[in-house]
C-alpha positions in Angstrom: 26.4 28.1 -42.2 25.4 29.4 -45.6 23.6 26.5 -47.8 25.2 26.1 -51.1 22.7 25.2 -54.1 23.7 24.3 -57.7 20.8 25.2 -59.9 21.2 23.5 -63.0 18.8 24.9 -65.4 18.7 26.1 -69.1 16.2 28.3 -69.5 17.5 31.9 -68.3 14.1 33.0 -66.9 13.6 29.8 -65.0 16.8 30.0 -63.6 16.2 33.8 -62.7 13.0 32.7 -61.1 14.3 29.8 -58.9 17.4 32.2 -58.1 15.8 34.5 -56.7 13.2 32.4 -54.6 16.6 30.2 -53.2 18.6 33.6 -52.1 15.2 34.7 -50.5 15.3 31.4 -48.2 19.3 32.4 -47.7 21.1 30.0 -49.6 24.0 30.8 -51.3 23.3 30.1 -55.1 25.3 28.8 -58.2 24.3 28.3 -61.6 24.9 26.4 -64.8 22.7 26.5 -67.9 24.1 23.1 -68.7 25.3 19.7 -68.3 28.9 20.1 -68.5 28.7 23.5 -66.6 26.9 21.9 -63.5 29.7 19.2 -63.4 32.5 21.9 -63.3 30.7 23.5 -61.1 30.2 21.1 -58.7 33.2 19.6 -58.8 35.0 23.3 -57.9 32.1 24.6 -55.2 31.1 21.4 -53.7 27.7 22.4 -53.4 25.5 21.0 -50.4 22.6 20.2 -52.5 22.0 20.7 -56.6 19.0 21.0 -58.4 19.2 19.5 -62.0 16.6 19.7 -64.8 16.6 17.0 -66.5 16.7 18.2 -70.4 19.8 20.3 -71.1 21.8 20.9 -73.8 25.2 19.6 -74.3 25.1 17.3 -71.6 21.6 15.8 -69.8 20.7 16.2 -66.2 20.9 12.0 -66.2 24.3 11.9 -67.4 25.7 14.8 -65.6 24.7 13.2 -62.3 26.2 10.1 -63.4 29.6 12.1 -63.8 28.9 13.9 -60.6 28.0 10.3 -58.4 31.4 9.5 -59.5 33.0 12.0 -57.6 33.8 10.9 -53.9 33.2 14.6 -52.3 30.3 14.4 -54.3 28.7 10.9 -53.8 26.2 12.1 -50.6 25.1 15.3 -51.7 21.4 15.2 -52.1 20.7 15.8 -56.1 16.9 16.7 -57.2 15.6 16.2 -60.5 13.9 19.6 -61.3 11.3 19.0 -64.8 8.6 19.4 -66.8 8.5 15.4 -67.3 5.9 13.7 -65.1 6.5 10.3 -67.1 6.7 7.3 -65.4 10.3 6.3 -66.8 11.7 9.8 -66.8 11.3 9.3 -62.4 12.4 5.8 -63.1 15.8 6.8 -65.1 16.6 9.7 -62.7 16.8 7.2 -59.7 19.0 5.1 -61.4 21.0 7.5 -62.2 21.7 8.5 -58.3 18.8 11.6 -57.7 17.8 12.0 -54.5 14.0 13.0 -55.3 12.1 14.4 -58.3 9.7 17.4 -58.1 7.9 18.4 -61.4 7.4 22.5 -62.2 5.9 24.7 -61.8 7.6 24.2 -57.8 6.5 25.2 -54.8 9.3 27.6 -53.2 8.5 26.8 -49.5 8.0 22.8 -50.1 10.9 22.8 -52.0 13.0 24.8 -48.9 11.4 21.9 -47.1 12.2 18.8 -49.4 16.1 20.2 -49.4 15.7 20.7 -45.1 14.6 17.2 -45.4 17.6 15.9 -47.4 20.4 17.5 -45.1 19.1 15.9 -42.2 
């Protein structure tokens, strides 16, 4: 079946970008340019993976995953920090907060297709 993604990310190029890479590798894309956003979203769609920056407005990446964890259609599906933040606590906060994995940008479209293959098995 069609691979559902949730890309959670604020900036409209970015988001254009990663769109457009995922759709390319056939998954079926959703997006939210925020916080809130990715936890309606998610909540409604169900998504089988999401990719979630980190530093969003109105609601965090860390904080929207916490919301999302909390949801029990939504406690196993793999969640991947997307950022610019390589810091040390940033990768420490993210897997407290329930992520999955943490890739730093500029990504790699094929090793990310690989890191979410990787997850869903």
């Amino acid at each position: 079946k069609d691979l559902k993604v949730l890309l959670v990310e604020d900036f409209e190029d970015t988001r254009l970008f990663m769109r457009l890479e995922l759709e390319e590798q056939g998954f079926i894309v959703f997006e939210a340019e925020n916080g809130q956003v990715a936890v309606d979203i998610a909540i409604r769609e169900v998504p089988d993976v999401i990719l979630m920056d980190l530093t969003l407005p109105l609601m965090d990446g860390f904080t929207a995953t916490k919301l999302i964890r909390q949801n029990d259609q939504l406690k196993t599906v793999p969640i991947i920090a997307v950022t610019a933040h390589q810091e040390d606590d940033f990768r420490s906060d993210a897997k407290a907060c329930g992520f999955d994995a943490y890739v730093t940008k500029p990504i790699d479209a094929n090793w990310l297709k690989e890191l979410i293959a990787g997850l869903l098995h």
